[in-house]
PDBQT receptor file of N, H, CA, C and O in Angstrom, charges set to zero:
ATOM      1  N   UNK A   1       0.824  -1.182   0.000  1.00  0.00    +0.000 N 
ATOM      2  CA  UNK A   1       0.000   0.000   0.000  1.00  0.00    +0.000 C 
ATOM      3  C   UNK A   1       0.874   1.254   0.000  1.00  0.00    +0.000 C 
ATOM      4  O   UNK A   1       0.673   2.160  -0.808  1.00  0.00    +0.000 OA
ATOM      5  N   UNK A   2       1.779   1.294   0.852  1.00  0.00    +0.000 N 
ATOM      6  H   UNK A   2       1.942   0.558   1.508  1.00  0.00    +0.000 HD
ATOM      7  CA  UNK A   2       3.095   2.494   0.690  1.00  0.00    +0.000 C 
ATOM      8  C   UNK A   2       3.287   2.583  -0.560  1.00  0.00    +0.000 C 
ATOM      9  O   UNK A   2       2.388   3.207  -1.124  1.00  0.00    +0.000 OA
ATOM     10  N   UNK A   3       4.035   2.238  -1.171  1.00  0.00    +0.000 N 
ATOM     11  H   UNK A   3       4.765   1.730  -0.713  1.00  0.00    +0.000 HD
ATOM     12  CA  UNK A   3       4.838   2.252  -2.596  1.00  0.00    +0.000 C 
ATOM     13  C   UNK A   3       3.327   2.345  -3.513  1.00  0.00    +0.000 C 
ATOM     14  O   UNK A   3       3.945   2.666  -4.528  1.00  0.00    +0.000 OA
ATOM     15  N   UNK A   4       2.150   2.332  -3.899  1.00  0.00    +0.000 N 
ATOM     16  H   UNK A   4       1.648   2.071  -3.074  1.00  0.00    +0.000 HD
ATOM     17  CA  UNK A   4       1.406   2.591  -4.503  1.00  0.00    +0.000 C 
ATOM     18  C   UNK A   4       0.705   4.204  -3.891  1.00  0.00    +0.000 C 
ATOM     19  O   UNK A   4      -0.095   4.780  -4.628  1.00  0.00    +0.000 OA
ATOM     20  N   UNK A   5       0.982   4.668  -2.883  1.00  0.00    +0.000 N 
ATOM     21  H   UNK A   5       1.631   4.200  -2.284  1.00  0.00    +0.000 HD
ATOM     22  CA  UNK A   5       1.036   5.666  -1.628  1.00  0.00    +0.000 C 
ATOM     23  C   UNK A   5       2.320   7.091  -2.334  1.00  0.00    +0.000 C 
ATOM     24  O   UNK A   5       2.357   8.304  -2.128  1.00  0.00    +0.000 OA
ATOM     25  N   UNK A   6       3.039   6.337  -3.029  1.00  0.00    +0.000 N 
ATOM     26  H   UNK A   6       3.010   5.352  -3.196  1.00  0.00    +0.000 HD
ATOM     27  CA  UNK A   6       4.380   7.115  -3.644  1.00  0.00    +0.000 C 
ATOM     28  C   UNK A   6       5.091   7.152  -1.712  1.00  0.00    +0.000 C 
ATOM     29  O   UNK A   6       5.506   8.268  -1.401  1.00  0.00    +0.000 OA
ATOM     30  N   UNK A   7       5.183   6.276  -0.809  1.00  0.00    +0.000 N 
ATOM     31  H   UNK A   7       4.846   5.370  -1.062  1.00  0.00    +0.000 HD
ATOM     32  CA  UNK A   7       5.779   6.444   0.512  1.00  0.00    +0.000 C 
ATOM     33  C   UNK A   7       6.629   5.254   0.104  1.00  0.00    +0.000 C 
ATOM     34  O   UNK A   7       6.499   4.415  -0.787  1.00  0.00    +0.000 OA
ATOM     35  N   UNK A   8       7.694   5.489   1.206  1.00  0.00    +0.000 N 
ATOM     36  H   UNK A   8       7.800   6.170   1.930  1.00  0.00    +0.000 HD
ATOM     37  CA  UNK A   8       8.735   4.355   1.684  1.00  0.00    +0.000 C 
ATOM     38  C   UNK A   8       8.656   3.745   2.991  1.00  0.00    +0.000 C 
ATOM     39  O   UNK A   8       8.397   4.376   4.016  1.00  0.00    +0.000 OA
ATOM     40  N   UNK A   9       8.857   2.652   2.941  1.00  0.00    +0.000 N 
ATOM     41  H   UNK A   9       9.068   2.139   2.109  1.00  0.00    +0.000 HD
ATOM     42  CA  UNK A   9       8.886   1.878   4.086  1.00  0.00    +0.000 C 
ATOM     43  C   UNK A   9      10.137   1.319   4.533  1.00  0.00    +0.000 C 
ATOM     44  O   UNK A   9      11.004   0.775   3.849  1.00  0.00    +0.000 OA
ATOM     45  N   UNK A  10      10.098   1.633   6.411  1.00  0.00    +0.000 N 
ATOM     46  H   UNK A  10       9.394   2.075   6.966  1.00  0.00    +0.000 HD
ATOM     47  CA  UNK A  10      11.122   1.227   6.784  1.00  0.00    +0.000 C 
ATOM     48  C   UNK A  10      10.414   0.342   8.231  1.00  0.00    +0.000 C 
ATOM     49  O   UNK A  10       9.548   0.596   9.068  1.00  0.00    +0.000 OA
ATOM     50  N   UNK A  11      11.473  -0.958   7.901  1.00  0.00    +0.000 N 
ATOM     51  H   UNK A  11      12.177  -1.165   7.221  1.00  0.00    +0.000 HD
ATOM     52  CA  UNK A  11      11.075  -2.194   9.051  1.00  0.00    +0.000 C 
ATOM     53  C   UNK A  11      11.799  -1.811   9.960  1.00  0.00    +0.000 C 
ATOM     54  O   UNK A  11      12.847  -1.244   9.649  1.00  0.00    +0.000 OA
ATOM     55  N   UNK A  12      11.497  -1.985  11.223  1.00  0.00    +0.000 N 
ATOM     56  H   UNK A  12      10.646  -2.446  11.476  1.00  0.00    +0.000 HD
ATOM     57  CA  UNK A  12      12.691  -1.844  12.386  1.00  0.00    +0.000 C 
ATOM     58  C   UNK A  12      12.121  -2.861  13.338  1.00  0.00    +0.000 C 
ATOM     59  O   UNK A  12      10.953  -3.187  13.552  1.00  0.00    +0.000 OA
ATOM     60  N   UNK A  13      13.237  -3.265  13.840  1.00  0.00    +0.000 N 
ATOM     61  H   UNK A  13      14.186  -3.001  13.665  1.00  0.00    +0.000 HD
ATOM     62  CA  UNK A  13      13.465  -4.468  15.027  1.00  0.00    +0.000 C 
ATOM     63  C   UNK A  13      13.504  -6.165  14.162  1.00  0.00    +0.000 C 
ATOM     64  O   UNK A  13      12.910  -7.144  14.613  1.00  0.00    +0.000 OA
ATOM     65  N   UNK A  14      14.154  -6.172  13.160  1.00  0.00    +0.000 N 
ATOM     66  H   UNK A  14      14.637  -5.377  12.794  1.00  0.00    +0.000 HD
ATOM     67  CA  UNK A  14      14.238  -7.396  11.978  1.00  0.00    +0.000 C 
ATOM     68  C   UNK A  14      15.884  -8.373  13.210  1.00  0.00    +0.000 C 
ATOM     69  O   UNK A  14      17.077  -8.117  13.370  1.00  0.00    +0.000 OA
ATOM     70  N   UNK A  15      15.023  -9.350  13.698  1.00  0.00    +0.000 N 
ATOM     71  H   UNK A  15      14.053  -9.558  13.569  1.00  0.00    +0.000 HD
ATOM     72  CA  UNK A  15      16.392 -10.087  14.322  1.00  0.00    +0.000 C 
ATOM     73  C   UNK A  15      16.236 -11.623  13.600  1.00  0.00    +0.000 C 
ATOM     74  O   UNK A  15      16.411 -12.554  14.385  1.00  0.00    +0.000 OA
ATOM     75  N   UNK A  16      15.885 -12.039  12.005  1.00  0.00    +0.000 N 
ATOM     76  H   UNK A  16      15.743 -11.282  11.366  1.00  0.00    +0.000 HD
ATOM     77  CA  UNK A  16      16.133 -13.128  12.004  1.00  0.00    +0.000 C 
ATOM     78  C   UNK A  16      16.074 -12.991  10.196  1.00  0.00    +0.000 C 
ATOM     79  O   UNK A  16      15.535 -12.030   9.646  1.00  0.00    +0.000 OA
ATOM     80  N   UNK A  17      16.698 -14.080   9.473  1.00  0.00    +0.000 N 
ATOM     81  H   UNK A  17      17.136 -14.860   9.919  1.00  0.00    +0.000 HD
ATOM     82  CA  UNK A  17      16.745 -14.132   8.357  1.00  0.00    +0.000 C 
ATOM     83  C   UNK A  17      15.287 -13.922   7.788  1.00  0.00    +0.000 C 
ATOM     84  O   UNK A  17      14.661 -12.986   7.292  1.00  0.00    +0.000 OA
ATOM     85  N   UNK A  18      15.023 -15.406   8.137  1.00  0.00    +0.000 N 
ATOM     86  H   UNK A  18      15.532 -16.167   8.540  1.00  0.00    +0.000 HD
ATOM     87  CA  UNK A  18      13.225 -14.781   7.671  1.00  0.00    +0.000 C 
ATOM     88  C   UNK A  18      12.513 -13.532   7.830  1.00  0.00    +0.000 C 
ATOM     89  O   UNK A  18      11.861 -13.143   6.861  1.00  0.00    +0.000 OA
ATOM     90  N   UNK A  19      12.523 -12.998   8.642  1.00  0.00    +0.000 N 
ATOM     91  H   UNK A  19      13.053 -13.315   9.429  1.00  0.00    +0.000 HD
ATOM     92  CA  UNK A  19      12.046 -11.433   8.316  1.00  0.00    +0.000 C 
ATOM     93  C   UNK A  19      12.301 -10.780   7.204  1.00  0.00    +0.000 C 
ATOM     94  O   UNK A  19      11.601 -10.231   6.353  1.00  0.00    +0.000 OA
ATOM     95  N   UNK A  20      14.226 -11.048   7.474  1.00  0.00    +0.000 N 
ATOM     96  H   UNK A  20      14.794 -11.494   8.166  1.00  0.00    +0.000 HD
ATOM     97  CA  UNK A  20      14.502 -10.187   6.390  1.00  0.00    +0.000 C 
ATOM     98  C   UNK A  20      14.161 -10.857   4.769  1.00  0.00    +0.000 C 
ATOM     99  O   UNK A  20      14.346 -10.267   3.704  1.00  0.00    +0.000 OA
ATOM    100  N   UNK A  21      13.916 -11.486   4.853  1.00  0.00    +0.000 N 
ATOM    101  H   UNK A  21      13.765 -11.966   5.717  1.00  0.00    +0.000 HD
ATOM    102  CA  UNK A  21      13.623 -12.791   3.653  1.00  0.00    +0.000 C 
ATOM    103  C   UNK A  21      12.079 -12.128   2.931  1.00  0.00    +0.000 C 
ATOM    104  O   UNK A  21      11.765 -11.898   1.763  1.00  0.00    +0.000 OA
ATOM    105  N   UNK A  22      11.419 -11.983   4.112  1.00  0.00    +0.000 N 
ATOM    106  H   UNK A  22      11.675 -12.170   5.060  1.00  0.00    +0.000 HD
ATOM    107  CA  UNK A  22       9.324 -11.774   3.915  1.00  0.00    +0.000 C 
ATOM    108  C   UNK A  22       9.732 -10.123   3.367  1.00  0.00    +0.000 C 
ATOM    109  O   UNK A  22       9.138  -9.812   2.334  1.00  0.00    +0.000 OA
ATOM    110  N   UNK A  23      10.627  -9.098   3.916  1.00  0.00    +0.000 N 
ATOM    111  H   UNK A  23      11.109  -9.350   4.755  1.00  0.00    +0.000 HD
ATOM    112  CA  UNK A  23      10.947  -7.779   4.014  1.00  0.00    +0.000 C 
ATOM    113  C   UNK A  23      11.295  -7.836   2.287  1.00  0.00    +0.000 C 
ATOM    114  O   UNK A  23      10.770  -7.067   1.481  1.00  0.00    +0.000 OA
ATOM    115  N   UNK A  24      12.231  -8.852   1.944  1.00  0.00    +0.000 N 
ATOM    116  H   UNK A  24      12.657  -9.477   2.598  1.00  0.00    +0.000 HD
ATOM    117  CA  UNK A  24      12.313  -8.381   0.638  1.00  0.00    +0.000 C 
ATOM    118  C   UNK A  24      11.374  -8.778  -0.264  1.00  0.00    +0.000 C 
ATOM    119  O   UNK A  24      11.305  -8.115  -1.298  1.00  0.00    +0.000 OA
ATOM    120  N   UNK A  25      10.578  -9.771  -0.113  1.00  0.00    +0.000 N 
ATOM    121  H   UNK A  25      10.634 -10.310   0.727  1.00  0.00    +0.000 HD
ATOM    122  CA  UNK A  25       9.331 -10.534  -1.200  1.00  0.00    +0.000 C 
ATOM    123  C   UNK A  25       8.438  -9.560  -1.203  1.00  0.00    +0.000 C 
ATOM    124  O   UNK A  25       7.756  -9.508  -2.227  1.00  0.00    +0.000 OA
ATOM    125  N   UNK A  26       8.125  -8.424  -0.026  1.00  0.00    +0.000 N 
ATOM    126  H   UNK A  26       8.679  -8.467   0.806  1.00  0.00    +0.000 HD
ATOM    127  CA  UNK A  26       7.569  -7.640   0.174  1.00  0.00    +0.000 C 
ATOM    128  C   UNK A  26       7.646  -5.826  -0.334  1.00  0.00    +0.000 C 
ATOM    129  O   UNK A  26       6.804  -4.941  -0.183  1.00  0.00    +0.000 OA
ATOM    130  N   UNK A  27       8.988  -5.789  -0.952  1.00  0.00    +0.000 N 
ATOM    131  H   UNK A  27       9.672  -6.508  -1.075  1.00  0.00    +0.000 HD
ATOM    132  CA  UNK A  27       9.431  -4.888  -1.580  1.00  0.00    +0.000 C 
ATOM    133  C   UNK A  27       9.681  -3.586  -0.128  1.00  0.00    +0.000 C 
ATOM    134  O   UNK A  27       9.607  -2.400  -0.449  1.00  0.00    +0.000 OA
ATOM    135  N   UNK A  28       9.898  -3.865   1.033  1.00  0.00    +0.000 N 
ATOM    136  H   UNK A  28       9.958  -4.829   1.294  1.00  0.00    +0.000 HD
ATOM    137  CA  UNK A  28      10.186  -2.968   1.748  1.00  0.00    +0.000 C 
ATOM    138  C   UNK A  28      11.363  -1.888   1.340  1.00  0.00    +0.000 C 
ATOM    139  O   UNK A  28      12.291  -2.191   0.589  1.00  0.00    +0.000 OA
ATOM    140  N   UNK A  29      11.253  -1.002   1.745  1.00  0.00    +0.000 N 
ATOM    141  H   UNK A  29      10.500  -0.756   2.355  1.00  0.00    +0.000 HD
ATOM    142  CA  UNK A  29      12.617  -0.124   1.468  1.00  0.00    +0.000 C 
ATOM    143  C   UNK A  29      14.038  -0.069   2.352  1.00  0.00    +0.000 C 
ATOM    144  O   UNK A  29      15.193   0.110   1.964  1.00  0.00    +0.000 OA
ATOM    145  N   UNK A  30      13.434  -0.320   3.851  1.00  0.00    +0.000 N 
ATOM    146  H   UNK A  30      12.497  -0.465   4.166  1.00  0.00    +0.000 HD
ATOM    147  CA  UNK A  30      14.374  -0.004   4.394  1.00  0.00    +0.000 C 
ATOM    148  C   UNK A  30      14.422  -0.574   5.462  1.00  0.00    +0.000 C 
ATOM    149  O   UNK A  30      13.261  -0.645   5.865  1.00  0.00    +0.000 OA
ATOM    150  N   UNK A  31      15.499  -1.305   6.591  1.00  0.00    +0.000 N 
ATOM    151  H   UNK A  31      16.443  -1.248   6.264  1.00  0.00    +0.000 HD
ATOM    152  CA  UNK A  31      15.167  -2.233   7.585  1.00  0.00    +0.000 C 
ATOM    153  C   UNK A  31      16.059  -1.958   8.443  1.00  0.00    +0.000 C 
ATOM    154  O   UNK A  31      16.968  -1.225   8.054  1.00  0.00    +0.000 OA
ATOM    155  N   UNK A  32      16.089  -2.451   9.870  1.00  0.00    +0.000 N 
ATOM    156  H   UNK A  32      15.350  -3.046  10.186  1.00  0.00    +0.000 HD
ATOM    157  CA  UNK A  32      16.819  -2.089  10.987  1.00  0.00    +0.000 C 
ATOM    158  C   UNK A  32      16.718  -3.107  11.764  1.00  0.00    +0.000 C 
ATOM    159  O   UNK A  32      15.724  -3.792  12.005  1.00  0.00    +0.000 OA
ATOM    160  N   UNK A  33      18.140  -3.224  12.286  1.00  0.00    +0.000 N 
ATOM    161  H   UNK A  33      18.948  -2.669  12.090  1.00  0.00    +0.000 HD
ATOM    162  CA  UNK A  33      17.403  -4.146  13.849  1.00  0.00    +0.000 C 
ATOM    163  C   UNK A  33      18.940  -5.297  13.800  1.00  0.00    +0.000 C 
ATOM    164  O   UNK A  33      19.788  -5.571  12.950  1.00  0.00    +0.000 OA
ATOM    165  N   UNK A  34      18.635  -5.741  15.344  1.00  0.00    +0.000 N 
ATOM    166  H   UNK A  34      17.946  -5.518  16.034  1.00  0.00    +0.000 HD
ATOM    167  CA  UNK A  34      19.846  -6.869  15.550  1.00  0.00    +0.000 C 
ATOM    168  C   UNK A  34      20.460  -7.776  14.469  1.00  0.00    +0.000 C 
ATOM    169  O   UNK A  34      21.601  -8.180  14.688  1.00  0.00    +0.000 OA
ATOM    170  N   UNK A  35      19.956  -8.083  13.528  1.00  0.00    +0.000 N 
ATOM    171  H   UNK A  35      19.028  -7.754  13.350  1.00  0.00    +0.000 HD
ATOM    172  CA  UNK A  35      20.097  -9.103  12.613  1.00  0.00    +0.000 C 
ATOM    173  C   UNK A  35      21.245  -8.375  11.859  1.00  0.00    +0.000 C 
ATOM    174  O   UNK A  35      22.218  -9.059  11.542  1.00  0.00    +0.000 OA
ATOM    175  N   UNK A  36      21.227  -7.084  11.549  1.00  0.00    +0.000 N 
ATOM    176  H   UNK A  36      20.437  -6.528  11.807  1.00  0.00    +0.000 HD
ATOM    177  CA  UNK A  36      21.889  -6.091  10.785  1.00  0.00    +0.000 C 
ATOM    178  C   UNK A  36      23.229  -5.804  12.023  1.00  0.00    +0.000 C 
ATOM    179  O   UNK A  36      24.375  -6.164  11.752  1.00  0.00    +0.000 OA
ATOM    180  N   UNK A  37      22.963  -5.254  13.109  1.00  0.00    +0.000 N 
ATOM    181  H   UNK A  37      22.032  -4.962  13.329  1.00  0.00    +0.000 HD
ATOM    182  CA  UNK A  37      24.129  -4.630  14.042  1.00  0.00    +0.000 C 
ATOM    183  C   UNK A  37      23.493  -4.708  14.904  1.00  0.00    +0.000 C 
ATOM    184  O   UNK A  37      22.325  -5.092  14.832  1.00  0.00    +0.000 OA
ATOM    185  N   UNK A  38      24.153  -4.320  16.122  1.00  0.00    +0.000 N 
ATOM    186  H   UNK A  38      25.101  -4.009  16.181  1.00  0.00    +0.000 HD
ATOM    187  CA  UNK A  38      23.603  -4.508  17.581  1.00  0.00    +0.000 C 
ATOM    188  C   UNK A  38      24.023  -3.286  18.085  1.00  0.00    +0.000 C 
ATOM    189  O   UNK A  38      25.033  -2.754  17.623  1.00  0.00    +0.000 OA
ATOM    190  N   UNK A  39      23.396  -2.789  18.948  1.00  0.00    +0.000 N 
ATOM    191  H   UNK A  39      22.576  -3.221  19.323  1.00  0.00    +0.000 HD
ATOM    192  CA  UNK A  39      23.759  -1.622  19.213  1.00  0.00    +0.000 C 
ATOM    193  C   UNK A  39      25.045  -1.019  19.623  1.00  0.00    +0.000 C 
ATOM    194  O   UNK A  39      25.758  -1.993  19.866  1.00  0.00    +0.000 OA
ATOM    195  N   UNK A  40      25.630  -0.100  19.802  1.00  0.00    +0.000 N 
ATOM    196  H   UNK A  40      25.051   0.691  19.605  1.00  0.00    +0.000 HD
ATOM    197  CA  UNK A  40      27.042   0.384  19.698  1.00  0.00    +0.000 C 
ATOM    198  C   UNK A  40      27.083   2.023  19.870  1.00  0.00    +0.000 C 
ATOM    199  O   UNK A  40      26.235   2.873  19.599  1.00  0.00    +0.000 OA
ATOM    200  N   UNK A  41      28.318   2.121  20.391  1.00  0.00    +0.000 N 
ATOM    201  H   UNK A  41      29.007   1.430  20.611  1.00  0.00    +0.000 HD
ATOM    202  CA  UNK A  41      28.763   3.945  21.145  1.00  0.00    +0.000 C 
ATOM    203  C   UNK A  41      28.747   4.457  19.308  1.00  0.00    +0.000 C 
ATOM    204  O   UNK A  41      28.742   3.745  18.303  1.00  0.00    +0.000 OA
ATOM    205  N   UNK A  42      28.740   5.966  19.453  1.00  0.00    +0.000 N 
ATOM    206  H   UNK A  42      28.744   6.544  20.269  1.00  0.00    +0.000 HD
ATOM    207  CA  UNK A  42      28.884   6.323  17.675  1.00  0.00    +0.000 C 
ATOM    208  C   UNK A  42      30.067   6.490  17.364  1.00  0.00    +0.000 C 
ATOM    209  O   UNK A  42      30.168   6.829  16.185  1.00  0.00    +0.000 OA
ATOM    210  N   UNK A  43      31.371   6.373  18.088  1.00  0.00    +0.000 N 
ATOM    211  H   UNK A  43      31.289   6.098  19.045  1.00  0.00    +0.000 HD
ATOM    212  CA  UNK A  43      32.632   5.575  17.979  1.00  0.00    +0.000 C 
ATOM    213  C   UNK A  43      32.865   4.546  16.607  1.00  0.00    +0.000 C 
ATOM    214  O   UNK A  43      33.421   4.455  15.513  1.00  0.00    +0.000 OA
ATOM    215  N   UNK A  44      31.990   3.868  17.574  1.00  0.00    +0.000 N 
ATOM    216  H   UNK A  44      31.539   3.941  18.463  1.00  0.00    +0.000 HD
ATOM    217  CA  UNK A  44      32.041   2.246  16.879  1.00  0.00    +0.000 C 
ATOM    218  C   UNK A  44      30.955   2.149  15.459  1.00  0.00    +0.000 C 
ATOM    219  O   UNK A  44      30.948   1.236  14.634  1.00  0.00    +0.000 OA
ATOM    220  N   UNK A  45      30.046   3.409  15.471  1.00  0.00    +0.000 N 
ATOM    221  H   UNK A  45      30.052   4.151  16.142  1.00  0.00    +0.000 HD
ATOM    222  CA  UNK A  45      29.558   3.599  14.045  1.00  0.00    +0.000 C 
ATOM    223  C   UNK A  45      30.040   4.331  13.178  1.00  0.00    +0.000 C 
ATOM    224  O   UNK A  45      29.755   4.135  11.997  1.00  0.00    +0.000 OA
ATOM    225  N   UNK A  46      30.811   5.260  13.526  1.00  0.00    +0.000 N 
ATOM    226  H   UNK A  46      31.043   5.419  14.485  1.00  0.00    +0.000 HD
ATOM    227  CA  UNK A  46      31.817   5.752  12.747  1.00  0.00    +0.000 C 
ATOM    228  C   UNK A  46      32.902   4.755  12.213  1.00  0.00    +0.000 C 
ATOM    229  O   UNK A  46      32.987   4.724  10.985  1.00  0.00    +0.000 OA
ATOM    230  N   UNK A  47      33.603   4.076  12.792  1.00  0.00    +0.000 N 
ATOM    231  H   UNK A  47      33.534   4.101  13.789  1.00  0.00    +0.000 HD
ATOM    232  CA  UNK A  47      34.428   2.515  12.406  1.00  0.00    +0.000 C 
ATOM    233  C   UNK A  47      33.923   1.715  11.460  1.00  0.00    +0.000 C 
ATOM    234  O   UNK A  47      34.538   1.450  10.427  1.00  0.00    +0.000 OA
ATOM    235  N   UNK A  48      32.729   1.257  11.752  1.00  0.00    +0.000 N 
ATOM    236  H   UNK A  48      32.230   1.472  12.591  1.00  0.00    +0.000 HD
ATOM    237  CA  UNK A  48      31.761   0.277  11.341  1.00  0.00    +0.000 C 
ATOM    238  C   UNK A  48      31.538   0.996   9.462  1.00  0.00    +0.000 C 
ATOM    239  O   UNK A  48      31.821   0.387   8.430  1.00  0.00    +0.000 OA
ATOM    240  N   UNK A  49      31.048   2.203   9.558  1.00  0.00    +0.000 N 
ATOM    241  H   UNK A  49      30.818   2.698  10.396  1.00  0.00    +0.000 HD
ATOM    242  CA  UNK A  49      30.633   3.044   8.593  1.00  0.00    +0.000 C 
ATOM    243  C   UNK A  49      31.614   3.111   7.474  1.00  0.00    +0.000 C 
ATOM    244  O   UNK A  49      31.318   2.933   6.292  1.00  0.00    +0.000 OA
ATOM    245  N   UNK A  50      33.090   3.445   8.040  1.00  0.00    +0.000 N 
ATOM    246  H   UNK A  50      33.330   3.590   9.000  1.00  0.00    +0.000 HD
ATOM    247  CA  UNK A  50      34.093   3.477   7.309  1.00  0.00    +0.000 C 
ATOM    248  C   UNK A  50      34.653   2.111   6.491  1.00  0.00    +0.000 C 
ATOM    249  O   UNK A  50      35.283   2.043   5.436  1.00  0.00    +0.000 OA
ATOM    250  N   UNK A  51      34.299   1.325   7.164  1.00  0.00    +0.000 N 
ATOM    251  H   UNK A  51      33.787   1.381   8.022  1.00  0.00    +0.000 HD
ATOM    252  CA  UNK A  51      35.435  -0.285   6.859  1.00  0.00    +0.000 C 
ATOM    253  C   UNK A  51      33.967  -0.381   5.988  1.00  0.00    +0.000 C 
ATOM    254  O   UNK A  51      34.335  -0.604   4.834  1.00  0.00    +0.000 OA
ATOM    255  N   UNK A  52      32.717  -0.325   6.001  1.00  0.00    +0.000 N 
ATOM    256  H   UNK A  52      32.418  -0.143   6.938  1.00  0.00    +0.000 HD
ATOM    257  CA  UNK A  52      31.864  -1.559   5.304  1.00  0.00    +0.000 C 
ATOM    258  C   UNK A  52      30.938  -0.930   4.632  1.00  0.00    +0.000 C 
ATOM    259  O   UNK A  52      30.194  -1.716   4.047  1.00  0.00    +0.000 OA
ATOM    260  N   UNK A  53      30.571   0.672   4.411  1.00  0.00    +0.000 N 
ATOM    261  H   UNK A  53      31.176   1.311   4.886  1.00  0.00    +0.000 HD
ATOM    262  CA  UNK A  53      30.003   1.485   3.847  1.00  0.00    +0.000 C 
ATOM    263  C   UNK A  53      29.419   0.794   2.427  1.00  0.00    +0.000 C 
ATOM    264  O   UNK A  53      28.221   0.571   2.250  1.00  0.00    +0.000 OA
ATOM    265  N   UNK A  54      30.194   0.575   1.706  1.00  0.00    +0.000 N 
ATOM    266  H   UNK A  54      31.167   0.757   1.849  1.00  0.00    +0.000 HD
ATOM    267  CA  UNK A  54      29.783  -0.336   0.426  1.00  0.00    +0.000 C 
ATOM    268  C   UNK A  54      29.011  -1.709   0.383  1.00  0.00    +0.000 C 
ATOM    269  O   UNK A  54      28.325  -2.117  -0.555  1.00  0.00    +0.000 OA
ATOM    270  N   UNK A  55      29.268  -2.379   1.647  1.00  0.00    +0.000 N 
ATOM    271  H   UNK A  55      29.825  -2.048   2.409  1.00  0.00    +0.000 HD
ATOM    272  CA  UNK A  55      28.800  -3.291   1.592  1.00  0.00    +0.000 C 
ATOM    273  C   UNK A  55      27.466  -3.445   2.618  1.00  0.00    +0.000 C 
ATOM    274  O   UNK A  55      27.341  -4.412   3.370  1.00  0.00    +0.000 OA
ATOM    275  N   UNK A  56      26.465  -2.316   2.531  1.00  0.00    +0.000 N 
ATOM    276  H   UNK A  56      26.566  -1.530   1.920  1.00  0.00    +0.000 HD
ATOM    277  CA  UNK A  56      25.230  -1.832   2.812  1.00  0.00    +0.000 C 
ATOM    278  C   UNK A  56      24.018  -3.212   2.207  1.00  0.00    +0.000 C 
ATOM    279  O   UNK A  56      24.052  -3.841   1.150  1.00  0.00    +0.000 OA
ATOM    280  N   UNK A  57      23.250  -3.285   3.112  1.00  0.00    +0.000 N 
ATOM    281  H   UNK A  57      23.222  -2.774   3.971  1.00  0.00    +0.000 HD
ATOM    282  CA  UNK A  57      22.043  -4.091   2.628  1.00  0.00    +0.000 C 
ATOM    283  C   UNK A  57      21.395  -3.518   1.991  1.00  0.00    +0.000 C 
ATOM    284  O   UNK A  57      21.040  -2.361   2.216  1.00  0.00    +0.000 OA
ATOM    285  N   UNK A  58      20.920  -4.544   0.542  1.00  0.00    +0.000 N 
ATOM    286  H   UNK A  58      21.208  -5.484   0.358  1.00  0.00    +0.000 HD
ATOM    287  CA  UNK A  58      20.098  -3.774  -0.573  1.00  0.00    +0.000 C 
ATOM    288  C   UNK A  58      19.140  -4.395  -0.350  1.00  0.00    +0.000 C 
ATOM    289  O   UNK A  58      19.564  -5.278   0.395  1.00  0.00    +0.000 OA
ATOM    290  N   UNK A  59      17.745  -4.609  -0.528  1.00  0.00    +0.000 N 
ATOM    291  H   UNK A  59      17.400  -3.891  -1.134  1.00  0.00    +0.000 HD
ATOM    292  CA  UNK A  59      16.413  -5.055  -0.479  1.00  0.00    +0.000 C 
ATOM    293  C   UNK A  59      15.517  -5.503  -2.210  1.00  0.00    +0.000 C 
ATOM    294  O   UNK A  59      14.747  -6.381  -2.599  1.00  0.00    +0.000 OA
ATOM    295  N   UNK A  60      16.248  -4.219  -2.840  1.00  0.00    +0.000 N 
ATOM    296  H   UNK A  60      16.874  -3.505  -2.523  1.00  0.00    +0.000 HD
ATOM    297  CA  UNK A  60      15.461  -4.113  -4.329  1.00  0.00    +0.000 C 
ATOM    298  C   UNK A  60      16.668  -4.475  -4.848  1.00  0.00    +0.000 C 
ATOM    299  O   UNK A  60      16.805  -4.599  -6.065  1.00  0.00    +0.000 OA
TER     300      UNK A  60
């Protein structure tokens, strides 16, 4: 209904493959949650950001 809406959708709290599995059959846009990273000082997202930036989860 979003994406026919012209909106984007973002999942948050995704802690298992299958979610993220239903998230993409589902054409979601955007997802969050343990499965992806666990929480962390912004130290350690600045680090994180730098080393793996490219290698970002795509959905579409």
């Amino acid at each position: 209904m979003a994406a026919k809406l012209g909106m984007r959708t973002i999942a948050e709290g995704i802690e298992t493959q299958a979610q993220l599995d239903q998230l993409r059959r589902t054409r979601c846009d955007a997802v969050q949650g343990f499965l992806l990273a666990r929480p962390m000082s912004a130290s350690m997202v600045a680090t994180m950001l730098a080393d793996a930036a490219p290698s970002a989860v795509k959905l579409r």
